[in-house]
N, C-alpha and C positions, 0 to 999 in steps of 0.2 A: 504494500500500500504506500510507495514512494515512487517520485520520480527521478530521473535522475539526465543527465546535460543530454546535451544532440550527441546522436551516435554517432559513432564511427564508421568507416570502412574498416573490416580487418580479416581474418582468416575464417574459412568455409563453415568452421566450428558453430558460426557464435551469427552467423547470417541467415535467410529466410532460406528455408527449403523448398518451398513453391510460392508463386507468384498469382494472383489472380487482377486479370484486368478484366473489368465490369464495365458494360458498352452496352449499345445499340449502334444499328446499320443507319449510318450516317445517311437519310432521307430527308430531301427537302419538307418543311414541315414536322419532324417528327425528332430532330437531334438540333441540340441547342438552340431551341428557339429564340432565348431571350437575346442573341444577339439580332434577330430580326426587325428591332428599334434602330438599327443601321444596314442592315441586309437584307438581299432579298430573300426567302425560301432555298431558293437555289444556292445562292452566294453562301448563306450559312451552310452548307450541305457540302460545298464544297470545301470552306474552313473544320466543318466537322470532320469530314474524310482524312482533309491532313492533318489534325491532331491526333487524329487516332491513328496516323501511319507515323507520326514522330513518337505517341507511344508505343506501341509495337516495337517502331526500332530499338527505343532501349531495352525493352524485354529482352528482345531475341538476344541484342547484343550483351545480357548482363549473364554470370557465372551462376545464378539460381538455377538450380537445373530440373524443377518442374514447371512448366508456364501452361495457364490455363487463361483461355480465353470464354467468360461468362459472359451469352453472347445473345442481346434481339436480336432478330430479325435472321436476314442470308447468310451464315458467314466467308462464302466464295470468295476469295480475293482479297481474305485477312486472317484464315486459321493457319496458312505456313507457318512450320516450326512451333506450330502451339497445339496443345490437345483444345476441346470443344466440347463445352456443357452448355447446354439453353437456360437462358436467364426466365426466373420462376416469376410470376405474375406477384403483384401485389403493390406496397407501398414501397418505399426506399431501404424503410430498417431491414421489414420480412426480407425484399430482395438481395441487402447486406448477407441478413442470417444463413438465406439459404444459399448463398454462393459460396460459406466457408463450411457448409455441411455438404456442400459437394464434394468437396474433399476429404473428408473425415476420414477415408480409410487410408491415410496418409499417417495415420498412430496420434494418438493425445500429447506426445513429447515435440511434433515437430512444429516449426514456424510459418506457419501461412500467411503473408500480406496482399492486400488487397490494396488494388487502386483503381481508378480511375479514365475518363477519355478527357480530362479536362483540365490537363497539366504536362500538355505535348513539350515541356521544358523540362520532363522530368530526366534525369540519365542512367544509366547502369549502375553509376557508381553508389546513388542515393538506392537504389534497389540492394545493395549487396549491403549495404549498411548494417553494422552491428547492433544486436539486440544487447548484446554481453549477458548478464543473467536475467533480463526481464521476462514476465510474463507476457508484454504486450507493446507495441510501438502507436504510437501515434505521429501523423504528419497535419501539422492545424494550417490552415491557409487562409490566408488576409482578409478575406470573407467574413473572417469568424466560424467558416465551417473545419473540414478536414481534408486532406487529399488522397492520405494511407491512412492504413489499421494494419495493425497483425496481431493474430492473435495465436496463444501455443498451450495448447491442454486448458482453455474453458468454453463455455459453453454459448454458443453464439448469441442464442436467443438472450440469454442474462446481458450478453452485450446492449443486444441494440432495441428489446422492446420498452417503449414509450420516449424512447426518442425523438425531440422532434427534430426533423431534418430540414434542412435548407433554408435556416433562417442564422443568423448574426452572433447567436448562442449557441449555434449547434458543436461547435469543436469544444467549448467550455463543459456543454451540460457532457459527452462524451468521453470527455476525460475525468472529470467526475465521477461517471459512472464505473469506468475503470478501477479509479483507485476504490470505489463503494465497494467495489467485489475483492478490494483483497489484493492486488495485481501490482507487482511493481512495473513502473511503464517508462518505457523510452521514449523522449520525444526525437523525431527528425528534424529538422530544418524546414523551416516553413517555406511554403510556395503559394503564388498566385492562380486560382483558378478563373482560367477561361469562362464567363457565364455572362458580362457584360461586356459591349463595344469598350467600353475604355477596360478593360481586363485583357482585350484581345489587342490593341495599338499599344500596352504596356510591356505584356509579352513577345511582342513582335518587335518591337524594337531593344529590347535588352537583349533576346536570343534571337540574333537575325536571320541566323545560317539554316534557321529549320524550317521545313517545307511549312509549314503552319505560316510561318513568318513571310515566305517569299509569296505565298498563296494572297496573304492579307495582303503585302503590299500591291499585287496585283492588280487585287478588286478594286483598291482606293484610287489606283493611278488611271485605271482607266473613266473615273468619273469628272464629268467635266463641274461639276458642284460636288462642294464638300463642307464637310459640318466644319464651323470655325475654329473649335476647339481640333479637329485633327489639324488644320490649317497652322494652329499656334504648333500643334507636336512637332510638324514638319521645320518649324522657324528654329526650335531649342533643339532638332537634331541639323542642323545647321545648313536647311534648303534656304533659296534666294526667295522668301517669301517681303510682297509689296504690299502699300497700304494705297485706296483709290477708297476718296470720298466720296460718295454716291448720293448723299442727301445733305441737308440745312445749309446755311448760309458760307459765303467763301469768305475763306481764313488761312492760316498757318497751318502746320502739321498738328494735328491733332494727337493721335497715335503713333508717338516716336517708337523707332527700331533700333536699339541698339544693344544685342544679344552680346557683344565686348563685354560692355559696362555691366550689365547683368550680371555675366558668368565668373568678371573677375572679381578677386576680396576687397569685403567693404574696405572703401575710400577715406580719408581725410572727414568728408563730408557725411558721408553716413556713419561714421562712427560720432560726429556729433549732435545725428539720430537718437542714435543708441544712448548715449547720455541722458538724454533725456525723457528713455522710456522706461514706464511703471510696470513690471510683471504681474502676471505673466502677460507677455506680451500675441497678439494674435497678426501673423503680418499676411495680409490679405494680396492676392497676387503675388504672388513669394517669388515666381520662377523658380532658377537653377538654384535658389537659396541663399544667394550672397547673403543676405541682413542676417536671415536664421543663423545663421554660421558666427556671422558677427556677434549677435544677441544672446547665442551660447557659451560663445567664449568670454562674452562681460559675465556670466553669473547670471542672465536671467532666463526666467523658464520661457521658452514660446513655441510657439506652432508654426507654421506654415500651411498656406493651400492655396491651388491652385489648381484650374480647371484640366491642365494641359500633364498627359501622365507623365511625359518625357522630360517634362519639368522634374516635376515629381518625384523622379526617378534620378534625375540628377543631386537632385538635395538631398536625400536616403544617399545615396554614394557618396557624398560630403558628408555625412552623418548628421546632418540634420534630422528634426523633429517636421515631417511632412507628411498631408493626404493631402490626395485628389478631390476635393470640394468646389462646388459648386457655393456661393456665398446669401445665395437665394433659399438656400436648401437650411432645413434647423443643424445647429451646430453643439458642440461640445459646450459646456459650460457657456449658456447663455448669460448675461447678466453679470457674471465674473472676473470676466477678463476686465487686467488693468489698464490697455494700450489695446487699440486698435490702430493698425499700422497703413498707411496706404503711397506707397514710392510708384516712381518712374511712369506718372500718368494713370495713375490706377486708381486715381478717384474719379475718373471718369467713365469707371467701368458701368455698363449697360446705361448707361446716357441719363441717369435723373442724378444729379449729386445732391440735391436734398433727401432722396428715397434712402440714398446710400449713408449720408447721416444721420437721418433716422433709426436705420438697419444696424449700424455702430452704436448709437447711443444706447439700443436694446442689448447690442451685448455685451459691453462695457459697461453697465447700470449705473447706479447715481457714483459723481464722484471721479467718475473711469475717463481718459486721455483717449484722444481723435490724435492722430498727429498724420499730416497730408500732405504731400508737394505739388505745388499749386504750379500753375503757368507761369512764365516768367514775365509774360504781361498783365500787367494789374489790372488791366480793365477787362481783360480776355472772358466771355460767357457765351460758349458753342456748344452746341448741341446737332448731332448729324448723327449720319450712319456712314459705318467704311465696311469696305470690301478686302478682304486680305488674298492675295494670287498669287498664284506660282505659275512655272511652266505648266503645272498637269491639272491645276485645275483652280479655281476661285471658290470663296465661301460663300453662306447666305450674309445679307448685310447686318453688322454686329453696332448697335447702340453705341456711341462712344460724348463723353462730355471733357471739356477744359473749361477748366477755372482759375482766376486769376483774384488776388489779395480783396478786390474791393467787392466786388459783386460774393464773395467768400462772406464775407463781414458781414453785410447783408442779409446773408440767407441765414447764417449760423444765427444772427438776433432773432430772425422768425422761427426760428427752433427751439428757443432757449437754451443755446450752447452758448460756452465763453470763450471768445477766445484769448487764450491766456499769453501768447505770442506770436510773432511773427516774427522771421529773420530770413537772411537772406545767405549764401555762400558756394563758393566755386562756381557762380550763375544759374544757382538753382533756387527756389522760394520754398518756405515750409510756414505752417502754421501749424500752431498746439490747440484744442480746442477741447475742456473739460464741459461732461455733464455735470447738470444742478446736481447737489447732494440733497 
């Protein structure tokens, strides 16, 4: 009834004696749908086909030497090298259950793991992975669900009935239930599962080389629109993406580009940001993480987020504190945070900068710090839509605002914000701006 750190790889002793991957026949309509909120039926069908051939290949290619493919549907043209059991009807646990009682005459001392078609990133080498003397392995995935189990002499059903599957707690309530039964359990190394479009552009861009990935890139490239946020993935993996203002009055650059200044360590200038921010801090539009990194390294606590995974994915690689958030969407600790952070034009995300001060003041509650880089023309208040393009294709048009010191001032009294400063440096503007307590 312990756990104990991320396994190892080590000798045949102490690793999985069979392998089960848990599938269905990748059919339009009937395998991963949820990526269908960006694909077509088809197009999912075919990302589904190549996840399930990048798992495969690391089965085949891994030293476990029973693989058992539990299988809907046909399995023509993906049981090479694997034996063949049909996947038993039911909900997810029962189908858990009864995939590792198909094996059962495999003896109560040996190791069975189970996985997956939803983590075509997976490799051999996390397959061969050491149990050492555990009862049970777990692999928990950023979902908050799971992406392995193995289990060796108990009883499946005690595993997995009353589980609920596929929700936010499901890797939490499952390992719990683990140790409920007694088990000491190995955790693996966590992995992302394939279930939504931004699960699939995160994946795909971290592990390029796998057909899942080259597949995704495909689809995307051959559409002449695309969602704005792939549009931004494409800018922070370092494509020639343009800004083209499409709507409201003519002006200046609204949406500056400048992925340098982003990606390299906070500045002169933003560390006298950081001075002046209250933890924990929430820095909205984070990108590649500069600030985070900075804002970690003074000592205070903060977050990052940012619509775009590649960002995302860069600030987790700096070791940043980063999600994929949407800032529309309810957040962590509403009303808590000390600082709400907004750099490099990023108060003029989705085009209302009153909505957006609003939306801060609700999560920062009474008391709590705005602090915002403004235009560097004082009189500056636009409101438009821009287009972001590349060679392969264009977005839908994205809300965008600039604001400048005085029309700021303005709006923040019709709020009942204060603004507590204003300054200026390196030719950039900022203002501080606290909620009533």
């Amino acid at each position: 009834m312990t756990t104990v750190p991320y396994a190892e790889t080590t000798s045949a002793s102490a690793r999985a004696d069979t392998v089960l991957v848990l599938a269905k026949e990748p059919l339009p309509g009937r395998a991963k749908t949820r990526l269908q909120s960006a694909f077509t039926p088809d197009e999912t069908a075919t990302l589904a086909a190549a996840a399930l051939s990048d798992t495969l290949a690391a089965v085949r290619a891994s030293r476990v030497p029973r693989r058992v493919l539990v299988f809907e549907g046909d399995p023509t043209g993906w049981r090479d090298g694997l034996e063949v059991v049909r996947q038993q009807p039911g909900d997810l646990a029962a189908r858990l259950a009864a995939a590792f009682a198909s094996v059962a005459d495999d003896g109560p001392t040996r190791r069975t793991l189970l996985i997956g078609m939803d983590t075509p990133q997976v490799t051999p080498e996390l397959l061969e992975s050491s149990w050492g003397s555990a009862d049970a392995v777990l692999g928990l995935s950023e979902d908050g669900g799971f992406w392995a189990i193995g289990l060796r002499d108990v009883d499946p059903s005690a595993v997995f009935t009353g589980i609920e599957m596929s929700t936010d707690r499901t890797g939490a309530a499952q390992l719990g239930r683990l140790i409920d039964l007694g088990l000491a359990v190995a955790l693996l190394p966590p992995l992302r599962d394939v279930d939504e479009p931004a699960d699939a552009v995160s994946v795909a861009h971290r592990w390029p080389d796998l057909t899942f990935s080259r597949r995704h890139r495909q689809l995307l490239a051959d559409r002449p629109r695309q969602a704005a946020d792939r549009l931004f993935d494409d800018l922070y993996a370092g494509a020639d993406v343009a800004v083209q203002r499409v709507s409201g009055s003519a002006g200046g650059a609204l949406l500056e580009i400048d992925l340098e200044r982003w990606s390299r360590p906070a500045d002169h200038v933003d560390q006298m940001v950081v001075a002046r921010c209250e933890a924990p801090v929430l820095d909205v539009g984070c990108g590649p993480g500069r600030m985070v990194s900075a804002l970690q390294r003074s000592g205070r606590a903060v977050l990052g987020i940012d619509i775009s995974a590649v960002a995302v994915a860069a600030g987790r690689r700096a070791g940043g504190q980063v999600l994929q958030r949407d800032l529309a969407l309810p957040l962590a600790g509403e009303g808590r945070w000390g600082t709400a952070l907004f750099l490099d034009g990023n108060i003029g995300i989705g085009g209302d900068v009153a909505g957006l001060l609003q939306r801060c003041a609700a999560l920062v509650g009474a008391g709590g710090l705005i602090i915002c880089e403004l235009d560097s023309d004082p009189d500056r208040d636009d409101t438009c839509a821009v287009v972001l393009s590349h060679r392969q294709g264009r977005s839908d048009p994205v809300p965008w605002a600039a604001i400048g010191v005085r029309p700021l001032l303005r709006l923040a009294a019709s709020l009942d914000l204060i603004v507590t400063e204003v300054w200026e440096a390196g030719h950039r503007s900022f203002a501080t701006l606290r909620t009533a307590t």
